[in-house]
N, C-alpha and C positions, 0 to 999 in steps of 0.2 A: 504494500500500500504506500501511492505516495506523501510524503510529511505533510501535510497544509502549515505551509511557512507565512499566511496570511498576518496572523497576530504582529508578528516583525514589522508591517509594513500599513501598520495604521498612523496616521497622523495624530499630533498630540499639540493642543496648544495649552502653552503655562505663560498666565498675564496676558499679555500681549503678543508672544513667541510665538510660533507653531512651527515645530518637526517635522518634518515631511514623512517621516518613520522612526520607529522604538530604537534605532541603531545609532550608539553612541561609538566615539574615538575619545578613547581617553587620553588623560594627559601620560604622556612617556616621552624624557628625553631623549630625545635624539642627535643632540650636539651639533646643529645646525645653527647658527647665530638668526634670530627670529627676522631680525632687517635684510637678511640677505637674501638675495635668486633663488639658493639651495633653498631656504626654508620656504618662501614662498610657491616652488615647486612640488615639495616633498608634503605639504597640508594641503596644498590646493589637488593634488592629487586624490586624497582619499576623502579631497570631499568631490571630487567630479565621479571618484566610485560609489558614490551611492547611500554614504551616513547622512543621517539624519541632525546630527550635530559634531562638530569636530573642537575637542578641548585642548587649544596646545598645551606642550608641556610645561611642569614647574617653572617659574618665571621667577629668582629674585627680589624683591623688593629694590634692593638697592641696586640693582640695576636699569631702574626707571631712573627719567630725568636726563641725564648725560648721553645713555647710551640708546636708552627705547623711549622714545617720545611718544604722541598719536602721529606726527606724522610716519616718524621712518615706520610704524607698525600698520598702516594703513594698506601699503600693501598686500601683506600678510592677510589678514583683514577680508579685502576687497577679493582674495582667490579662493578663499573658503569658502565667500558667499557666491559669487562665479559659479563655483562648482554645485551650487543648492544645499547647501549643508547653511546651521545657523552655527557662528564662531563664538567659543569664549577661550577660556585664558586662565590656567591654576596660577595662582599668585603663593607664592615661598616665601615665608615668613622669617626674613635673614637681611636684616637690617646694616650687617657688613660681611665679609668673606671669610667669615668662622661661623662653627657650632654651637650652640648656648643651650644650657644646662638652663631651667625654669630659675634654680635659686641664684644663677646667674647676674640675672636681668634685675634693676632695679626701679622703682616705681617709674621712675624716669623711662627708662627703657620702655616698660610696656607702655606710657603713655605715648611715648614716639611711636613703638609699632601699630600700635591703633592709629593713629596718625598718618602713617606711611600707607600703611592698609586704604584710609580713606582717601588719601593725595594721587596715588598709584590705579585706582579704580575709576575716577577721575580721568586719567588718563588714557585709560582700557576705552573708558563710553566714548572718547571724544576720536578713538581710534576705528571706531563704530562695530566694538564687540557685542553682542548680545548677549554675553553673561561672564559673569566672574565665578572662582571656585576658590578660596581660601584652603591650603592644604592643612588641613590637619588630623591626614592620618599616618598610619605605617612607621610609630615608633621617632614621626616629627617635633619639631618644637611645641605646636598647637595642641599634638597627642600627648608630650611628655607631659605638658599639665595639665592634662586629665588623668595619668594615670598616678592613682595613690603612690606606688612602689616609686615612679621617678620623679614625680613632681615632692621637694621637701622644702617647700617652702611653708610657713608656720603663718603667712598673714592674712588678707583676704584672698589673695590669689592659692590658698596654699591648698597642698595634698589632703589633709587630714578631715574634707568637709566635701562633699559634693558640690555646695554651693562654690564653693574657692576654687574647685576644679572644672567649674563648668564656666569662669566669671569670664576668661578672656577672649574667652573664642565668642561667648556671646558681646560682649565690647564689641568687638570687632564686625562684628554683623551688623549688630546696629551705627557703627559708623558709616558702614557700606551701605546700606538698607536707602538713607536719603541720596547718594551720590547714585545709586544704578536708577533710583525713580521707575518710571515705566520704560526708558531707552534701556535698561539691561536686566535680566536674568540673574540671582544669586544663587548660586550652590553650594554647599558643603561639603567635603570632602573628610570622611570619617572611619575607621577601621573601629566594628560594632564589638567584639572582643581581644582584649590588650592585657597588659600587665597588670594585676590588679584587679580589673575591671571588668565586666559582662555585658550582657543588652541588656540588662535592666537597665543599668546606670549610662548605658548608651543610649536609651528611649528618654531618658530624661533630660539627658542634655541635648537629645534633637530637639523634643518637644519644645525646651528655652530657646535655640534656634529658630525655630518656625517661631513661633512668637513672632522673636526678633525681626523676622522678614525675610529667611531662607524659601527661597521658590520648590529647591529641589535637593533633597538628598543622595549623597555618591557616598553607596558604600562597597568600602572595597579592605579587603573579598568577604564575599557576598553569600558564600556556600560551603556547609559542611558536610552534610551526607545527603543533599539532593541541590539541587542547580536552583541558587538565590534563595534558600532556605533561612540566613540568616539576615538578606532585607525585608524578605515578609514584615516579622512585626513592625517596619518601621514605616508599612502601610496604613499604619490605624490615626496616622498622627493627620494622614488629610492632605498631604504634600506630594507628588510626584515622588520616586525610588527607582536610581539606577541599581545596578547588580552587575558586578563583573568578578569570574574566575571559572577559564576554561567555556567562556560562552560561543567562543568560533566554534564550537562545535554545536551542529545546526538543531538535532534535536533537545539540547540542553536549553538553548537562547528561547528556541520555543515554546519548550517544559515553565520555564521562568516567567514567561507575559501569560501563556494557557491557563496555568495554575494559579494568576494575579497572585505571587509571590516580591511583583518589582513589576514597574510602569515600561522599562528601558532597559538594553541591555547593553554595556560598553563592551565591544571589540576590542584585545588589544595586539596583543603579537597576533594574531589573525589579517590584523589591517597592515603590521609593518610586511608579512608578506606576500598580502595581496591584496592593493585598494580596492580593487572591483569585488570584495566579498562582499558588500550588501547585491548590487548588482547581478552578479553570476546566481546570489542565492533566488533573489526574485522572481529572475529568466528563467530557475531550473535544470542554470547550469553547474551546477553543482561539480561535477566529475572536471571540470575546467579548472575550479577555484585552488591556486597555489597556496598548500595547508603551513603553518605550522608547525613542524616536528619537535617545538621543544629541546631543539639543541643545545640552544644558548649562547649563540654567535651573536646573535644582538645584546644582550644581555654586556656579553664579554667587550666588545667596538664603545656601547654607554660608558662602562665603566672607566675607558682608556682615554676616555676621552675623545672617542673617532666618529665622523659620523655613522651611523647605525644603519645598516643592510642586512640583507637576509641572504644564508647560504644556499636556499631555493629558489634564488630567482636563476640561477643557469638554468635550470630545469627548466625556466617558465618563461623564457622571453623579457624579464625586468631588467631595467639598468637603472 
């Protein structure tokens, strides 16, 4: 019997947005300088294949201003929409070119990054992104103060209270909230179980989230012993829910929207090595779509610093 891959390819609008389909591109470095050809190439790409939104990758904070303005990002910008994909943008919570520890940071500090958060989003709208994603998941800055075990700070911000572990990321929302207005989309970006911490304690600080004015929750990853099992619950809050891990795989992405375990589903190493997978999936060309394998050559090119390709494009005709 063949799949009814339909569910993938409903449109969704949130506020003012609308998806052309449930197919997201998450954010993953790629080491492509965002102003440049190459990057404008390499997103414009995989939104001409056929997502429904394309999230570039982690962005710096501090390197807005000097080096990414709205203009030089405008390009960037203008090829994802080109291609029919709506554009946002993870913003990286890293106010200089080191790591910080929560107890790190002094009031001062978090007052600047909520700051830089609003100045930097600002910047995104006026580069005509459709949505912003604050990272804070995967053991980040945003996540370490949420988790009990790594956030030890003792004040309002501190580990020892749910309140104090949920205060900054909600700050920061709400500084976003009035600069995206209706010209952009907010997302979140959250990892539901962490050091410390579970969905329980993950549902409630979505829940202060949404509040605050998050559109859409990104949780990632998404599944533990069935595909997006663990963004379910954070369906009940009322909000849109992406879900990613292991979703290129076509009856999995389907399981996930069929089952209303997750609104969305992000593609990820699936799109670095084949843009056209929403596309080939739609057509039913399925047996065309260049998969996947889990190697870890892109993985390996990220971390060296190089930009990121896939050892199966010989296979597939990619350059």
């Amino acid at each position: 019997m063949t799949l009814d891959v339909t569910p993938l390819f409903q449109p969704l609008t949130v506020r003012n947005k609308t998806l052309r389909n449930r197919i997201v591109m998450p954010p993953m470095v790629a080491n492509r300088p965002l102003e440049s050809a190459d990057a404008v190439a390499w997103y414009g790409a995989r939104a001409r294949g056929g997502a429904g939104m394309v999230i570039v990758e982690a962005t710096r904070l501090y390197q807005f201003d000097a080096q990414l303005t709205a203009a030089s990002l405008r390009p960037l910008v203008c090829a994802i929409h080109s291609g029919g994909a709506l554009a946002a943008i993870q913003l990286y919570p890293m106010l200089a070119n080191r790591l910080r520890d929560p107890e790190a940071l002094s009031l001062d500090d978090i007052e600047a990054l909520a700051t830089a958060y609003a100045r930097v989003g600002a910047i995104c709208r006026d580069a005509g992104f459709d949505a912003v994603e604050p990272h804070g998941a995967h053991g980040y800055l945003l996540n370490r103060f949420f988790s009990p075990e790594l956030n030890r700070r003792r004040d309002a911000y501190g580990g020892d209270t749910l309140p104090g572990r949920t205060r900054l990321a909600v700050e920061i929302v709400r500084r976003l909230r009035p600069v995206c207005g209706e010209a952009m989309l907010l997302l979140y970006r959250h990892t539901p179980e962490g050091l410390g911490y579970g969905v329980a304690d993950s549902l409630v600080l979505a829940e202060r989230l949404v509040d605050a004015g998050v559109d859409i929750l990104d949780l990632s990853p998404s599944s533990v012993t069935a595909p997006g099992d663990l963004a379910a619950p954070f369906k009940t809050l009322g909000s849109p829910v992406i879900a990613v891990n292991d979703l290129d795989v076509i009856p999995r992405a389907v399981e996930t929207l069929a089952a209303g375990r997750a609104d969305l589903v992000a593609i990820g190493r699936g799109l670095i090595a084949d843009p056209e997978w929403p596309t080939k999936v739609q057509a039913g060309r399925e047996n065309e779509i260049i998969r996947c394998i889990k190697c870890g050559g892109c993985g390996d090119l990220q971390a060296r610093g190089l930009p990121v390709t896939c050892t199966q494009w010989a296979q597939g005709g990619q350059d």
